[in-house]
C-alpha positions in Angstrom: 3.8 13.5 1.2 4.3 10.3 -0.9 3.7 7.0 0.5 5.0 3.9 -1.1 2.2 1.2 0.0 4.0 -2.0 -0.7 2.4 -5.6 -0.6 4.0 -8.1 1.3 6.6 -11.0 -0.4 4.7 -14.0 -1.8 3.8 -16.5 1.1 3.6 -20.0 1.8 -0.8 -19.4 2.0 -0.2 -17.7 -1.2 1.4 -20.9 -3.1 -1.2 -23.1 -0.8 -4.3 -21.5 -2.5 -5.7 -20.6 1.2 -7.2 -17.1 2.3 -4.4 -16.9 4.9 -6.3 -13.5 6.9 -4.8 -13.0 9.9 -3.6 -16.3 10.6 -0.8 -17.2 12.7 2.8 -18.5 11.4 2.2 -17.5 7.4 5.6 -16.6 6.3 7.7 -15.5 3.2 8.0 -18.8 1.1 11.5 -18.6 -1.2 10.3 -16.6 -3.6 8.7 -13.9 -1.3 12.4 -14.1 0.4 14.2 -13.4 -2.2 11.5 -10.1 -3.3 12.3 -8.8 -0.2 15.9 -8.6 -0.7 15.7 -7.1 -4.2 13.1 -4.4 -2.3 16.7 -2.7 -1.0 18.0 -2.4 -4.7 14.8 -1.0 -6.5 14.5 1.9 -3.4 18.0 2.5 -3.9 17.9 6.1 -4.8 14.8 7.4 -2.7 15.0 9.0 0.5 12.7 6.6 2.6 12.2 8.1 6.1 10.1 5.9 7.8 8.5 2.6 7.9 5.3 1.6 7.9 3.7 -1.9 8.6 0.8 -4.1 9.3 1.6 -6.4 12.5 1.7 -9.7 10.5 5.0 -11.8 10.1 4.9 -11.7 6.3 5.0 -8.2 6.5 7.7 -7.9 9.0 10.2 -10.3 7.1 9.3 -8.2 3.4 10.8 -4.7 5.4 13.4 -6.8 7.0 16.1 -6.2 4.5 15.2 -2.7 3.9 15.0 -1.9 7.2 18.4 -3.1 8.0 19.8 -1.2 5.1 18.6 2.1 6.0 18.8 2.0 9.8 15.4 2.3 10.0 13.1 0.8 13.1 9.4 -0.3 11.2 6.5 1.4 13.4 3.7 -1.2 13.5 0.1 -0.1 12.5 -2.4 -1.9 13.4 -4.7 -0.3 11.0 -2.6 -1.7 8.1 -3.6 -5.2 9.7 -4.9 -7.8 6.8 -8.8 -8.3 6.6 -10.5 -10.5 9.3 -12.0 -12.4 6.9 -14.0 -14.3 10.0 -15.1 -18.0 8.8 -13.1 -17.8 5.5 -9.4 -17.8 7.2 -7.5 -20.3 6.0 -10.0 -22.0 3.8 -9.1 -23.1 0.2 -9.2 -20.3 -2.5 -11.1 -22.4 -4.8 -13.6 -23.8 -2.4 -14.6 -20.1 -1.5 -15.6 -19.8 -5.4 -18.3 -21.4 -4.4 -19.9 -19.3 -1.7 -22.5 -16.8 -2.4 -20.9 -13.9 -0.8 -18.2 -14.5 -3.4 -20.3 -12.6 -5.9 -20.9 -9.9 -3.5 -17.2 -9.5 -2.7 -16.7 -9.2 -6.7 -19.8 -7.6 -8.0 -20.6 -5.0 -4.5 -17.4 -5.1 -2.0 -18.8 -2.1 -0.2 -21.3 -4.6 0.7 -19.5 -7.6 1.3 -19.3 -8.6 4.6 -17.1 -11.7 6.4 -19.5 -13.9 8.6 -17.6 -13.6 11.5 -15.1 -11.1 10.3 -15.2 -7.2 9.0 -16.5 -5.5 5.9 -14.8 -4.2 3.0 -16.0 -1.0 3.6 -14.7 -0.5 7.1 -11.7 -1.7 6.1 -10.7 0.6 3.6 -11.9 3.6 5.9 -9.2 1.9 8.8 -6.6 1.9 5.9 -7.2 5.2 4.6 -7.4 7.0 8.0 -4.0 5.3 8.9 -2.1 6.4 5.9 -3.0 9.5 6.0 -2.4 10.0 9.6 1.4 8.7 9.3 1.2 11.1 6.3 0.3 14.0 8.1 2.7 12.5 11.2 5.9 12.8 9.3 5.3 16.1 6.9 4.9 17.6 10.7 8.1 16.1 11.5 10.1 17.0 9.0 8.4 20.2 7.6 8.7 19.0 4.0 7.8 16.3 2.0 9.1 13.1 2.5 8.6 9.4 0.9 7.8 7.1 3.4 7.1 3.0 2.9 3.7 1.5 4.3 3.9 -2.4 4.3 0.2 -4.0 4.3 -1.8 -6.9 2.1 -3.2 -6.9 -1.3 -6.8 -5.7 -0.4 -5.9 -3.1 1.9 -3.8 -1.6 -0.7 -6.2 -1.9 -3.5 -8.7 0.1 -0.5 -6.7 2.9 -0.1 -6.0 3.5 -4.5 -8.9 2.8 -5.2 -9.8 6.3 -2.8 -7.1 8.1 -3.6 -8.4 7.7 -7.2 -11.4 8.5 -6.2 -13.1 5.4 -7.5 -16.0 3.9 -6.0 -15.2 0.6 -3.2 -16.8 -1.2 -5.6 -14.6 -1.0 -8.3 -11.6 -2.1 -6.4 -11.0 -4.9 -7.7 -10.2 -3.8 -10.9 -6.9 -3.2 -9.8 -4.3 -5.7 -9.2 -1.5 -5.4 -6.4 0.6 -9.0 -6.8 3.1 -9.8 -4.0 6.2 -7.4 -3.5 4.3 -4.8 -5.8 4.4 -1.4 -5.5 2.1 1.2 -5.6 2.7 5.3 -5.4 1.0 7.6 -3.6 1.4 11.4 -3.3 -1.1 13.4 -1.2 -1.4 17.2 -1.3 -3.8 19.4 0.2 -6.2 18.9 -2.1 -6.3 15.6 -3.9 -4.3 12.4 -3.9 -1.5 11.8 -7.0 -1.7 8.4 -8.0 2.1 7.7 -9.7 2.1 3.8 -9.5 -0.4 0.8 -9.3 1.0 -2.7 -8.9 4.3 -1.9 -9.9 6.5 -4.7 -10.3 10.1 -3.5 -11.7 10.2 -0.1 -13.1 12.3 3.3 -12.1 11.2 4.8 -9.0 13.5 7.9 -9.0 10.6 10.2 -10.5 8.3 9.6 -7.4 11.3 11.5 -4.9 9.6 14.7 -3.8 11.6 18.3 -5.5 13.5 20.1 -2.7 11.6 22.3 -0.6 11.3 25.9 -2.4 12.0 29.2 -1.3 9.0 30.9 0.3 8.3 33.0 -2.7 8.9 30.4 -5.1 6.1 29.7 -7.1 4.4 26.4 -7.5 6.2 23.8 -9.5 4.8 23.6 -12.7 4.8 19.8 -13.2 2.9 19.7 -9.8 5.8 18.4 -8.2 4.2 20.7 -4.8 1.0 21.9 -6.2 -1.7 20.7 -5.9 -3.2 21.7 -9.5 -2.8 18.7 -11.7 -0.6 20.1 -15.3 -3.1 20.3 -17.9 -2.5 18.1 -20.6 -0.5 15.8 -18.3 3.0 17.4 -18.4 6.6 16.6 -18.7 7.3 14.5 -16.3 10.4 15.1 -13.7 
């Protein structure tokens, strides 16, 4: 199963410089309006079949247009929900800088816990758990692999690569998901295919699952249904 996990259009906390958490009314500014829309041109060409997203408006307007386009109804998953981020909601980016959990948060996440909110840890082990439940959902409803879109924030995303490549919590961030980005996912049954981190433009096309095989088919040899990874990184699809 491949999951696309896709962050959220640019918002108006975003071009504030505020932590904007879970906080009521934070919408798509212009530019995270307009990243929605082109969403429906760069998926043009994969097979979506379902819709994935945390409960927040931001997230509901950036699968709006895509939604529409493919007929689609977006389930809502609460364990895609941004971080409760407790006493730090809505405060100014730069005056957090300050703060000595902000080390924490970038030295030891796994550690890092919001005074009055939830800790890194257990959030990436609500993310995780979610995705791969929907994962397991739809290959059960359709009997084959299928791409499928989970809408969520820019830590929860960089939670669940950061396990599906196996890295550490505390390495996390190292990676960088900006706003309308992209990330691929492929889950088999024994490890997770990372195909894109933060992806902000390029061709998609290659993440499409093959066709289901005959029976007696042998594994793809490019890994396309294995779960072997191609030694010496293969030729691509």
């Amino acid at each position: 199963m491949t999951v696309i996990l896709l962050r959220h259009g640019r918002s108006t906390s975003n071009t504030a410089g505020t932590l904007a958490g879970r906080s009521e009314g934070v919408e798509l500014d212009e530019v995270g309006r307009e990243q929605a829309e082109k969403i429906v041109a760069r998926l043009d060409g994969i097979p979506v079949a379902a819709i994935v997203r945390s409960p927040l408006l931001r997230c509901e307007q950036t699968v709006a247009p895509l939604a529409a386009a493919r007929g689609l109804d977006p389930v809502v998953e609460g364990r895609l929900l941004e971080v409760d981020y407790g006493e730090w909601t809505g405060r100014a980016i730069k005056d957090l800088t300050g703060e000595k959990l902000w080390k924490v948060v970038q030295q030891h996440p796994s550690a890092a816990v919001f005074p009055g909110g939830e800790g890194l840890a257990d959030v990436q082990a609500r993310a995780v758990r979610a995705v791969r439940d929907h994962d397991e959902r739809l290959a059960a409803e359709a009997g084959h692999d299928v791409v499928w879109v989970a809408c969520t924030h820019g830590d929860v995303i960089k939670s669940v690569l950061a396990d599906a490549l196996g890295s550490h919590l505390d390495q996390f961030q190292r990676i960088v998901v900006d706003p309308s980005s992209i990330s691929v996912v492929r889950y088999t049954e024994t490890r997770a295919f990372v195909h894109r981190v933060g992806d902000l433009g390029g061709d998609l096309r290659q993440v499409v699952p093959p066709p289901p095989k005959a029976p007696e088919a042998p594994d793809a040899p490019d890994g396309g249904e294995s779960s072997d990874a191609v030694i010496g990184g293969g030729a691509g699809r």
